[in-house]
N, C-alpha and C positions, 0 to 999 in steps of 0.2 A: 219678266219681260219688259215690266214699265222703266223708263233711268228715271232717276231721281229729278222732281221738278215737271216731269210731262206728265199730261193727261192722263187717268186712265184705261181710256181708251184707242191710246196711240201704242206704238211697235216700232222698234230702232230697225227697221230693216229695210230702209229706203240710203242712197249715200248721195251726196251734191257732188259730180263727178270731179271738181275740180278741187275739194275738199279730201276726200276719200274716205270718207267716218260716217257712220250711222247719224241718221236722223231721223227725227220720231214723225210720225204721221198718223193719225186714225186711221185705223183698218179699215172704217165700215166707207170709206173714200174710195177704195179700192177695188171692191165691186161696182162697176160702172156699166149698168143695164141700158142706162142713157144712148152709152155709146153709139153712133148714127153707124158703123159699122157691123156690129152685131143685131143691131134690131134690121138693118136691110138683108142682113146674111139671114135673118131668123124668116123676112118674106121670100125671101128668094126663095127657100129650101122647105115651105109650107109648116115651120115649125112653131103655129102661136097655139097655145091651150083654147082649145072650146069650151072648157069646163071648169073652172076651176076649183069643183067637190070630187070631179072624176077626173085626176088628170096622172095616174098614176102611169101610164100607156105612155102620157107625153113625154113626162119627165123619162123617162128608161129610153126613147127615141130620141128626145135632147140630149143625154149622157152618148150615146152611141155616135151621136151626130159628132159631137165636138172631137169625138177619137178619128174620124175618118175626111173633116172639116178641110174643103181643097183651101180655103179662107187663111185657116191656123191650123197646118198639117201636126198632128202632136209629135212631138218629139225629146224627149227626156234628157236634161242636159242640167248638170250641177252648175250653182254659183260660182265655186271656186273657179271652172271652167271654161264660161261665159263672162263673166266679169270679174276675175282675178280677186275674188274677196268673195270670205265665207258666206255671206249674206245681206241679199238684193231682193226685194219685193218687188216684183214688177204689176206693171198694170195691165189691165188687158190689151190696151193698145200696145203696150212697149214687147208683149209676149208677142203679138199678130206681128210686129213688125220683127224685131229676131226669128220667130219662128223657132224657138228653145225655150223650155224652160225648166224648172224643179217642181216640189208639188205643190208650195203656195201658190204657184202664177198658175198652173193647171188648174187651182180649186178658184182662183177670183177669177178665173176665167168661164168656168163651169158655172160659178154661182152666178155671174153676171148673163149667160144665156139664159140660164133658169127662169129666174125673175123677169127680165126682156122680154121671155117668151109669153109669162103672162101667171105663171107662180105665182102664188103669195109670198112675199118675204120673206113674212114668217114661216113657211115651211122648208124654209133652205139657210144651213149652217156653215160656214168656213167654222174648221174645227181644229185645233193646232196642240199639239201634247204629244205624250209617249205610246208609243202602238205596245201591241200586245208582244210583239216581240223586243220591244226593251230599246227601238230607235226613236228620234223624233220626228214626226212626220205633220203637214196640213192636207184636210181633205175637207170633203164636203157630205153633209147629213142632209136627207130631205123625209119629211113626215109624212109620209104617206096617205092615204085616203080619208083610213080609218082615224084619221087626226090623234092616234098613241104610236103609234109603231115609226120607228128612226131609222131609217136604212142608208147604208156606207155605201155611196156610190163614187168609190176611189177614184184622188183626182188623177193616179198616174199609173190606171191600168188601160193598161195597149187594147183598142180593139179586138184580136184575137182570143183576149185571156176574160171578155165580157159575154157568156154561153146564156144568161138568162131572159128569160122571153116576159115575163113578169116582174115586174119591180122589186115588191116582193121576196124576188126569191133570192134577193142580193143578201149580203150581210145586215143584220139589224146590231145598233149599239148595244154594246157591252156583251156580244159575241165572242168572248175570249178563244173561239178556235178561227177568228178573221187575225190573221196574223200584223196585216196593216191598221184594223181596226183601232184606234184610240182609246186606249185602255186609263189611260192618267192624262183628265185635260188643262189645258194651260190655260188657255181661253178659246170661246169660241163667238163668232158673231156674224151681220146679214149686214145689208145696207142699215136698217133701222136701230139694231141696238147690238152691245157687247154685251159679255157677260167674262167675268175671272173666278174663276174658285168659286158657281154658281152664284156670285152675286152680278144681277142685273141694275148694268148704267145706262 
């Protein structure tokens, strides 16, 4: 995923519209918890963590929230699309403002309420490689309570197809019967660090 010469912890998936080519950017940019629009959407809607050793409850109410969000209605919409070229990372500001997007912008979008809402970073993963069904997909990993257990809270499942009342009871990594689940990662990373082929930069 690195081109020759960037960072390693940049991704050619951003383009200068006037350009029309890939340009490299650190991912961990991209989650933007900062954002003055997500952290008023996160008071607005009473969504900040109380706890943050107990906040498995929150996080599975932020995952639900962001599906039904009047802010950022989800709506599932390919690159080719939406911007005429195979691959655009957008930011969460740039998703809230189209109001489309694919599942990287669904997952920096996800990851960036998470953290906002008062998550530890480190409990929350943008995760990008091959699912267990053989495509490639980005989602988002968040660790749970028990600080061992990694549950898939997919960045581009519809509210209706989300039935679980516990965190928990979602997919955990390396579930090989989670068909979207991430089976071969490429990289995965948070605001604070990346990681390629388990090695942490």
């Amino acid at each position: 995923m690195k081109t020759q010469g960037a960072p390693a912890t940049s991704f050619s998936g951003r383009v200068v519209p006037i350009l029309n080519t890939p340009v490299d950017i650190d991912v961990r940019l991209m989650i933007t918890p900062q954002d003055y629009d997500i952290l008023q959407d996160i008071q607005d809607h009473g969504l900040k963590v109380k706890d943050v050793t107990n906040c498995n409850n929150d996080i599975l109410t932020i995952y639900k929230f962001t599906r039904t969000n009047p802010l950022l209605p989800y709506i599932y919409e390919y690159d080719k699309q939406l911007f005429k070229i195979d691959e655009l990372w957008q930011f969460p500001f740039e998703t809230r403002c189209t109001k489309l997007g694919d599942c990287e912008d669904w997952a920096l979008s996800l990851a960036s309420y998470l953290i906002a809402s008062g998550v530890p970073y480190w409990r929350v993963r943008c995760v990008a490689g091959e699912t267990w069904k053989g495509f490639g997909h980005a989602t988002v990993y968040v660790l749970a309570d028990d600080l061992k257990t990694w549950v898939h809270i997919n960045s581009t499942t519809p509210i209706s197809m989300i039935n679980a009342n516990n965190l928990t009871d979602l997919p955990k990594s390396n579930d090989s019967s989670d068909d979207i689940g991430i089976r071969d990662v490429w990289f995965s990373f948070n605001k604070q660090s990346y990681s390629i082929m388990g090695l942490e930069l």
